[in-house]
C-alpha positions as CSV (number, residue, x, y, z in Angstrom):
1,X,128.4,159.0,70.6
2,X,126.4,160.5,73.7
3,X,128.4,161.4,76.6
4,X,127.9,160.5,80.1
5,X,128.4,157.0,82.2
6,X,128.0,154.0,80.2
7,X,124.6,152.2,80.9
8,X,124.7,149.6,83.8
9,X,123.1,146.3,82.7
10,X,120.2,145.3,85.5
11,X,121.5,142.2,86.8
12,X,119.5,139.0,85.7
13,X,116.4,138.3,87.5
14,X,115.4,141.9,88.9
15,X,112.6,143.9,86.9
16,X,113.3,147.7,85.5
17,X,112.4,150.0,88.0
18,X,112.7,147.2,91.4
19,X,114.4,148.3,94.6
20,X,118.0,147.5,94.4
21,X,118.9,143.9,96.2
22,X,120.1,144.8,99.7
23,X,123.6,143.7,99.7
24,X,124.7,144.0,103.2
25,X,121.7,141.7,105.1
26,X,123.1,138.8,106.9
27,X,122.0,135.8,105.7
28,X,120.9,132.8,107.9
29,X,123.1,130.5,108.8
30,X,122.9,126.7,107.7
31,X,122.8,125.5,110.9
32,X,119.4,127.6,111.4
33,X,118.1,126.9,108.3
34,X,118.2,123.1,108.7
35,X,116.5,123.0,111.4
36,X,113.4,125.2,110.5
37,X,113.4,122.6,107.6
38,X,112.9,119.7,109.8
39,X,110.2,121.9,111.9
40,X,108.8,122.0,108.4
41,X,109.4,118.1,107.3
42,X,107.4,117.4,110.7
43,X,104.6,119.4,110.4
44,X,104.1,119.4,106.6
45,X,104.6,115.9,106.1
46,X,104.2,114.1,109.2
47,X,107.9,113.0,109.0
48,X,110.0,111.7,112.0
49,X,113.0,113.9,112.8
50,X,114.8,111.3,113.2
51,X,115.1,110.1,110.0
52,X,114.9,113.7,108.3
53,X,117.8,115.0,110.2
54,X,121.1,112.9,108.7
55,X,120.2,114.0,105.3
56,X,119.5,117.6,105.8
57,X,123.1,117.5,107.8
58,X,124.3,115.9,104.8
59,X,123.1,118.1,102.1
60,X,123.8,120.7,103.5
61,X,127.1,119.5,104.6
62,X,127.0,120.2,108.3
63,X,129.1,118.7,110.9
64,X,131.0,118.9,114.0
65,X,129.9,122.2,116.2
66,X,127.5,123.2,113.7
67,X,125.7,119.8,113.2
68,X,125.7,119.6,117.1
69,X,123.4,123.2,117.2
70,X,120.9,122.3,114.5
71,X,120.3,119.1,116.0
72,X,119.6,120.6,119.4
73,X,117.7,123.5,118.0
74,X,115.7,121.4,116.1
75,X,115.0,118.2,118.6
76,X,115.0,120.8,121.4
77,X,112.5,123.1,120.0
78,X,110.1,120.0,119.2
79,X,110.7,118.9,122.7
80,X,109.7,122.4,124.4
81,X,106.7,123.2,121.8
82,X,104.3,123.0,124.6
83,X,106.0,124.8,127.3
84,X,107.4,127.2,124.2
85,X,103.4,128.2,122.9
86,X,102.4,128.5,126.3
87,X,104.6,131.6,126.5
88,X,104.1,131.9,122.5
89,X,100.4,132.8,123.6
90,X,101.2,135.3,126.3
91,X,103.1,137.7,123.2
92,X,101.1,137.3,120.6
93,X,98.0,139.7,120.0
94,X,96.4,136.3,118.4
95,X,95.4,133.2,118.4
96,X,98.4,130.8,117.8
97,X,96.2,128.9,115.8
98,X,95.6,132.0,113.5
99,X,99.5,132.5,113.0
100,X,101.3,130.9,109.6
101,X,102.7,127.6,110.8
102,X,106.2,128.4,108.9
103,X,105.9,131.6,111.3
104,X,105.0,129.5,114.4
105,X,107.9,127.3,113.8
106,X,110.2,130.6,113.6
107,X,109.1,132.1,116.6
108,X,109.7,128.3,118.3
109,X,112.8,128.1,117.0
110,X,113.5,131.4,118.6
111,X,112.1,130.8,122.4
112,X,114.5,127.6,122.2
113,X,117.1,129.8,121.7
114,X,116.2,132.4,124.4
115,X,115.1,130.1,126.9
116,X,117.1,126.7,126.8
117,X,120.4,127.5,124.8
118,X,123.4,129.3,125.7
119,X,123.0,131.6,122.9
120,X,123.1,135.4,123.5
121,X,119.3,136.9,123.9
122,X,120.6,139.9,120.7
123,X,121.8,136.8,118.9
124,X,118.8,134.1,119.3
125,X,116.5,137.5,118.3
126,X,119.2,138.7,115.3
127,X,119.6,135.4,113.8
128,X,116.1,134.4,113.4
129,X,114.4,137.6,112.5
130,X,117.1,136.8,109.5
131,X,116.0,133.8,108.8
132,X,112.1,134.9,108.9
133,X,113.3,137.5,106.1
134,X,115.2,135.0,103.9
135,X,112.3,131.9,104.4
136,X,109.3,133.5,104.6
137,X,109.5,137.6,104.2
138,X,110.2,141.3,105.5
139,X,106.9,141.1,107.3
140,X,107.7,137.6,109.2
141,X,111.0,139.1,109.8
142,X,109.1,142.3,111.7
143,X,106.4,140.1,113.4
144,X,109.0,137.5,114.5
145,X,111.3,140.5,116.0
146,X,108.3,142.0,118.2
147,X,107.1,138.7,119.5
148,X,110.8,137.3,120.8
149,X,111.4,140.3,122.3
150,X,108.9,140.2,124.8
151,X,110.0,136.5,125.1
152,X,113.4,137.3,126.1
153,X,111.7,139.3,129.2
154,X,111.8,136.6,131.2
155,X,113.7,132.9,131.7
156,X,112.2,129.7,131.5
157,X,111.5,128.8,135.2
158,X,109.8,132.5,135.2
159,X,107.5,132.3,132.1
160,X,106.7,128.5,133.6
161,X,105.5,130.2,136.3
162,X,103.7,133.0,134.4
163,X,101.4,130.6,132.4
164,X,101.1,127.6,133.7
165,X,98.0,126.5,135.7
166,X,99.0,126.3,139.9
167,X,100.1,123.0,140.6
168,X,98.3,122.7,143.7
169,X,95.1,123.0,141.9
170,X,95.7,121.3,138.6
171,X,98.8,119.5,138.9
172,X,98.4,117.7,135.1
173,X,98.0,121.3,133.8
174,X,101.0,122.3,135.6
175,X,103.2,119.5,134.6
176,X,101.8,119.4,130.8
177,X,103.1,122.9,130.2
178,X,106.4,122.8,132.6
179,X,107.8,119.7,130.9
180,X,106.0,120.3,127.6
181,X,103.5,117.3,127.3
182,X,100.3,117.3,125.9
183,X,97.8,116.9,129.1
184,X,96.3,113.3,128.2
185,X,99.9,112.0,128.0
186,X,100.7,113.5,131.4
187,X,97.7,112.0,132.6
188,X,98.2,108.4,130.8
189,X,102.1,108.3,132.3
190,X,101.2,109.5,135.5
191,X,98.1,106.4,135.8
192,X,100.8,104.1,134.7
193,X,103.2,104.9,137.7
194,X,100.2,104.5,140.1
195,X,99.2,108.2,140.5
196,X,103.1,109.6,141.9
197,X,103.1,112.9,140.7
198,X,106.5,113.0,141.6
199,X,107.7,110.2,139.5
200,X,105.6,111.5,136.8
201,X,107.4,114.5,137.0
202,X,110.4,112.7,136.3
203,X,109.0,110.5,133.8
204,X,108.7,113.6,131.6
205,X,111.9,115.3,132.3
206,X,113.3,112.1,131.0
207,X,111.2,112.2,127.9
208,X,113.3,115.7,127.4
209,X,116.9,114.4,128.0
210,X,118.5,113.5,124.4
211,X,118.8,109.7,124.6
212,X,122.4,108.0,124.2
213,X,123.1,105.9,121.4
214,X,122.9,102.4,122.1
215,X,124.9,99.8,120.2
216,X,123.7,95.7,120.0
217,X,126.8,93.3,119.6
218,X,124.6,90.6,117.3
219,X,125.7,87.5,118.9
220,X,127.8,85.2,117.1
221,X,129.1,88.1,114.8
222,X,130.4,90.7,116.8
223,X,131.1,91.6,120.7
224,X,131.0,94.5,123.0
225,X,134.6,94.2,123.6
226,X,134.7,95.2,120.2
227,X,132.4,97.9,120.6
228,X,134.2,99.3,123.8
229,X,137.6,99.4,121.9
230,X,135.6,101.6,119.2
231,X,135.1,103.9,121.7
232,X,131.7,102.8,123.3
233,X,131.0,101.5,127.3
234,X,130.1,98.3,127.8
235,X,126.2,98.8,129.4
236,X,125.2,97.2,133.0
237,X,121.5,96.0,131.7
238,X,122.2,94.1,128.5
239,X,125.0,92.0,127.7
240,X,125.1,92.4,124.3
241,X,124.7,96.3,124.4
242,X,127.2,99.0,124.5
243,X,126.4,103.1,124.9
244,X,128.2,105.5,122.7
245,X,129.0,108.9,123.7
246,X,129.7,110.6,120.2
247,X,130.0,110.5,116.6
248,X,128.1,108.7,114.0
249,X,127.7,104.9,115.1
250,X,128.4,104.2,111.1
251,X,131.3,104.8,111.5
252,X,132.3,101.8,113.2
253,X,133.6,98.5,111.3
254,X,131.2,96.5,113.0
255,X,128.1,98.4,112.2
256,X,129.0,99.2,109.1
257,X,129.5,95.5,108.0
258,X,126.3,94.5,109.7
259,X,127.7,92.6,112.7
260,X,126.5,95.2,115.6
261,X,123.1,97.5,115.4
262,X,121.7,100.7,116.8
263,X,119.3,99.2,119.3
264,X,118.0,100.7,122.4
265,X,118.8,98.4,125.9
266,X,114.9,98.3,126.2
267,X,114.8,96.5,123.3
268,X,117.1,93.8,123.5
269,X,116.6,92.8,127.4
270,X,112.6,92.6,125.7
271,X,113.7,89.8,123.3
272,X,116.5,88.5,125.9
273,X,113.9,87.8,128.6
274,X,111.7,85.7,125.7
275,X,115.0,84.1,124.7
276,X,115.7,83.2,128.5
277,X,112.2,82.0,129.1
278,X,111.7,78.1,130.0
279,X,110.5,76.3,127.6
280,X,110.6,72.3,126.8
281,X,110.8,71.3,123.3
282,X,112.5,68.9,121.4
283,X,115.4,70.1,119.4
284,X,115.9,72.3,116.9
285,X,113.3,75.2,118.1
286,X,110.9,77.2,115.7
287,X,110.8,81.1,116.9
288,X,109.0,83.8,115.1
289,X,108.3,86.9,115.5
290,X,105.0,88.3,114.2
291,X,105.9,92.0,113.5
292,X,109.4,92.3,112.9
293,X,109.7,95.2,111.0
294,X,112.1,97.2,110.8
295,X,114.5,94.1,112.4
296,X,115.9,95.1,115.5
297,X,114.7,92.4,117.6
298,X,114.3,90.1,115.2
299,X,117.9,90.5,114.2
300,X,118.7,89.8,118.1
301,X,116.6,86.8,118.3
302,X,117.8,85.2,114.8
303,X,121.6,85.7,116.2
304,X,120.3,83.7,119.2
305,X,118.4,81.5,117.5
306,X,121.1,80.5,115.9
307,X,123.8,80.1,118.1
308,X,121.1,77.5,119.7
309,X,120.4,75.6,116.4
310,X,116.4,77.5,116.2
311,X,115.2,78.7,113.6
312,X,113.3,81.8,113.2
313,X,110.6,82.9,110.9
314,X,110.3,86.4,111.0
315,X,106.4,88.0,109.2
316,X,106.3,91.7,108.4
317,X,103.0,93.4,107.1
318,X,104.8,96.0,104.8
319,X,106.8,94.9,101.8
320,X,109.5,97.4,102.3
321,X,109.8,96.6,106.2
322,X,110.5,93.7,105.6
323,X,112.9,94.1,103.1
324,X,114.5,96.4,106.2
325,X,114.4,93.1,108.3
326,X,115.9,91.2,105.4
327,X,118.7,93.3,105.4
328,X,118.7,93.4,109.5
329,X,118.8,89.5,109.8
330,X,121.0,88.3,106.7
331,X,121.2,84.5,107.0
332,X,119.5,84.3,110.8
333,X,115.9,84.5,109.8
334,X,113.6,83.7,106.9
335,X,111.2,86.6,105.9
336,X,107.8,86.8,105.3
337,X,104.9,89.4,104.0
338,X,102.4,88.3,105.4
339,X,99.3,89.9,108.3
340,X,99.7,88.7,112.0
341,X,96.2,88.6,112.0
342,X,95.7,86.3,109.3
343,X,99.2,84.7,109.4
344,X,100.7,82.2,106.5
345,X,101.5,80.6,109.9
346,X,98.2,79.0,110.4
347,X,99.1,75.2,110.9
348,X,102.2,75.7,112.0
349,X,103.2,76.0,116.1
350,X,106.5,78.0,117.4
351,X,108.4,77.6,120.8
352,X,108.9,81.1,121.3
353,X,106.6,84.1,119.5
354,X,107.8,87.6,120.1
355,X,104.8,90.1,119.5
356,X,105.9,93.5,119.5
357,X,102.8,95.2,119.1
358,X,102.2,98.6,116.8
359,X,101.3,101.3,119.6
360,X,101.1,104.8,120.6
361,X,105.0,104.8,120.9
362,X,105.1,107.3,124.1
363,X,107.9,105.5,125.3
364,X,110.4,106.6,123.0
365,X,110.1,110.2,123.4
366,X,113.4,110.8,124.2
367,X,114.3,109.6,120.8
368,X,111.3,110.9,118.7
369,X,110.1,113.7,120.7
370,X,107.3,115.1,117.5
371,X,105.3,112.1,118.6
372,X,103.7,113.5,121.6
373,X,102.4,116.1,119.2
374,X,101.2,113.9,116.9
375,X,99.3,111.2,118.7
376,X,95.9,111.7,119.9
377,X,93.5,109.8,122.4
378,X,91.8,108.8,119.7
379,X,94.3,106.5,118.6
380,X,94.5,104.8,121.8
381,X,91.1,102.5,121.1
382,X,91.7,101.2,117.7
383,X,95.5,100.3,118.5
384,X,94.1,98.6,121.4
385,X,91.6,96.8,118.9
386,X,95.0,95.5,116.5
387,X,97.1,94.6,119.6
388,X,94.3,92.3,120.9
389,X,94.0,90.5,117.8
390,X,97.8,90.3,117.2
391,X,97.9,88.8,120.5
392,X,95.2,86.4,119.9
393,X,96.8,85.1,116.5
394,X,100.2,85.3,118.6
395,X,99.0,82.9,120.8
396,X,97.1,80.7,118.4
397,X,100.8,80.2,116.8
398,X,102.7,79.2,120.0
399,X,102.6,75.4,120.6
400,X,101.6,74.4,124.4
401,X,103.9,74.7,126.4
402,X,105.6,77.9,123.9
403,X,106.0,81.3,125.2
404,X,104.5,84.4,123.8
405,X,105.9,87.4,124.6
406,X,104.1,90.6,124.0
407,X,105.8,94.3,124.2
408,X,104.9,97.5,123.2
409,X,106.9,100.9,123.3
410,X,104.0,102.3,125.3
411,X,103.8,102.4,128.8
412,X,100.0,103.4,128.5
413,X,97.8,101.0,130.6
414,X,95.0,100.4,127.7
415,X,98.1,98.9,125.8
416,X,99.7,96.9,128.1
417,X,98.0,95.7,130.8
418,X,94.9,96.3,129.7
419,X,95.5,94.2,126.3
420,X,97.2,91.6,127.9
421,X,94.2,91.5,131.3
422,X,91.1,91.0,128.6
423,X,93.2,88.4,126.5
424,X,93.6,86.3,129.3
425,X,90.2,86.4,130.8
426,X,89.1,84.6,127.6
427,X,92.4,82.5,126.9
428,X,92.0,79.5,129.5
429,X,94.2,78.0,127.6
430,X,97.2,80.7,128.7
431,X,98.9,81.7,131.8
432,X,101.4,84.3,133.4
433,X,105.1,83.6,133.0
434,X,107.0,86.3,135.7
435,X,109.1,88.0,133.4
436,X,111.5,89.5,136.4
437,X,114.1,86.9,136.9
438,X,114.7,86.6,133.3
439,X,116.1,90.2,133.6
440,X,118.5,89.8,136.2
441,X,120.6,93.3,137.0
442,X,117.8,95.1,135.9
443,X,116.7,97.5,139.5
444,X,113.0,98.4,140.0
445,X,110.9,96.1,138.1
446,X,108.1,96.5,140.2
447,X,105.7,93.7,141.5
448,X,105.5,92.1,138.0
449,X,104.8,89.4,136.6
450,X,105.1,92.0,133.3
451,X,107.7,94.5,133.6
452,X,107.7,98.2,132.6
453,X,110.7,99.5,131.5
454,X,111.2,103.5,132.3
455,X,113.6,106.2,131.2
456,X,114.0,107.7,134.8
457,X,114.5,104.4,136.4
458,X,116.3,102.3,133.9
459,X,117.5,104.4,131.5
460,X,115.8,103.1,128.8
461,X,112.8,103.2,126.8
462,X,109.6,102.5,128.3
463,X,109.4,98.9,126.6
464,X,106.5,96.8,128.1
465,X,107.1,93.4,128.4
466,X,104.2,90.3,129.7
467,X,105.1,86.4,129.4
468,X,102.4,84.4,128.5
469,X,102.3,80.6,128.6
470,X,100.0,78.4,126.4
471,X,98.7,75.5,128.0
């Protein structure tokens, strides 16, 4: 036998003659980490946060305080991207463009911190130069230390005013950066409200207030009296809705069992005023509604639909949509695969058709914030294409004397007004229904006959709503 220590063995995984691990780095928290992963789920696969962010709280078994921070961090930081790169730009030696887009989503993640949460300027800077080491590398780590520093040189209001164009001379520029926007969307909202830069500007401060959750009593199976004992508030616009301050809305008995919803009060007072609209018919009524997925609405109307003795049919273009509004409408609606364009439908005629109309979704930012990222106004044209003939076959399957109603989650003129004004000038056989009094409670609905819903105003969604009459 030699003398001298015994040999250590190397521990598994690390070559002969690599630096020893380093034992004492922090490593990131989960909190952190899960929400650079749904920066990540956006961008890499064009996910929607809001369905990517329950299962990475799951998984990774987050809840209470720290399920709170990673959804703010996360939603937060996709909210501010445009205000955040705008100051991104002004401490980087590069383009953004040139900069790794796991970096980019670091160094978001970090101006979130700095410049919108109450977290410590050493700790926002600490936590996410450790979490640049652990996701991407020591030289992230390095690069993504430099850069938030010179963030954390100035607040918010201060870097607003560092880098955004004077709003004097370009007040779109201005407002796309201070509320983070993209500048087309500024200038598409700002149209809609009849050129009021000032309730534009609120417009898009709504679009970056965290929406509340909004429960739907389904008629007939549950009620918001039931709701409110839960723990929810009864609402002031729908009378089937309830608002819940906290928690997971699974966790209530009635949602759980299928008897109440997550719905948005836009929503429902959309299908209400088409459920409220006159119409003579002979009893029992046929409803449909031509794209129902994923079954919100169409689980609203089929509760009242039957509680009147209608029927409704609803038609879905994607199998497993409608297997979503199969699930949503139990026993209250038949379901259907079928095109709205070319609808199974053909021969038959309905008393009331409820169109909600694929769109640029701008009015549900609050809710999925990524999509002002995402869309382009490029899209704007061809959804404006589909909506037309959605709306033509809507009306083709409405009876005379039926009531179409078609909505959008857009408040962009091109798909509301627009779709609905060229319809009409070559559908003599249509007219106007004011959709106003069917809404009644509802402030500020304007000069109508169609009614724009808006966050800032109403507290909802910006649901688009026009009547329309066949003759």
């Amino acid at each position: 036998m030699t003398g001298g220590p015994p040999r250590r063995r190397r521990p598994p995984g690390r070559r002969s003659g690599s630096p020893p691990a380093r034992r004492d780095r922090p490593q990131p928290d989960a909190a952190r980490l899960a929400a650079f992963h749904l920066l990540r789920a956006v961008d890499e696969r064009d996910a929607y946060a809001n369905l990517v962010l329950p299962g990475l709280l799951r998984e990774r078994g987050l809840d209470g305080r720290d399920a709170g921070f990673a959804t703010e961090l996360g939603y937060g930081t996709l909210r501010g991207r445009g205000t955040y790169d705008a100051a991104l730009v002004a401490c980087v030696d590069r383009p953004l463009g040139s900069v790794d887009p796991p970096v980019l989503d670091l160094l978001r993640l970090g101006a979130h911190q700095l410049l919108a949460m109450r977290v410590p300027p050493h700790a926002a800077v600490g936590a996410t130069v450790e979490l640049a080491r652990a996701a991407v590398g020591e030289g992230a780590g390095s690069f993504v230390n430099a850069v938030l520093r010179k963030v954390a040189r100035r607040d918010l209001p201060e870097w607003v005013a560092e880098v955004a164009p004077p709003l004097a001379s370009d007040p779109v520029g201005h407002l796309a950066v201070a509320h983070s926007h993209p500048t087309w969307v500024v200038t598409a909202l700002r149209d809609a409200l009849g050129g009021d830069l000032d309730e534009t500007a609120a417009a898009l401060r709504s679009d970056n207030v965290p929406a509340e959750v909004t429960l739907v009593a389904r008629p007939g199976r549950a009620t918001v009296s039931e709701l409110v004992a839960s723990g929810a508030r009864a609402s002031d616009l729908s009378p089937y809705a309830a608002l819940l301050p906290g928690g997971d809305p699974g966790d209530l008995t009635a949602v759980r069992e299928g008897r109440a919803g997550v719905q948005d009060e836009g929503s429902q007072l959309v299908a209400l005023a088409l459920a409220r609209a006159e119409v003579e018919s002979a009893e029992p009524e046929r409803w449909l509604d031509v794209c129902a997925g994923p079954g919100g609405k169409a689980a609203l109307l089929g509760a009242l639909a039957r509680k009147r003795g209608a029927a409704l049919l609803a038609g879905e273009l994607a199998p497993h949509r409608a297997g979503l509004v199969r699930r949503a409408t139990g026993a209250d609606a038949s379901v259907v695969v079928v095109d709205g364009r070319t609808p199974a439908w053909a021969d038959d005629t309905f008393d009331r058709v409820l169109l909600d109309a694929p769109c640029t979704g701008l009015g549900a930012l609050r809710r999925r914030p990524e999509v002002r990222w995402r869309r382009q106004p490029a899209d704007v044209a061809p959804l404006v294409a589909l909506q037309t003939d959605l709306l033509w076959g809507a009306i083709d399957a409405a009876r005379p004397g039926g009531v179409v109603a078609y909505v959008t989650c857009s408040p962009v003129l091109a798909e509301t007004r627009g779709v609905v004004g060229d319809v009409l000038r070559r559908r003599p056989d249509v007219e106007r229904v004011d959709a106003r009094p069917l809404l009644p409670g509802v402030p500020s609905l304007g000069p109508g006959p169609d009614v724009q819903l808006w966050p800032h105003r109403h507290g909802t969604d910006a649901m688009y709503i026009a009547l329309l009459r066949r003759l």
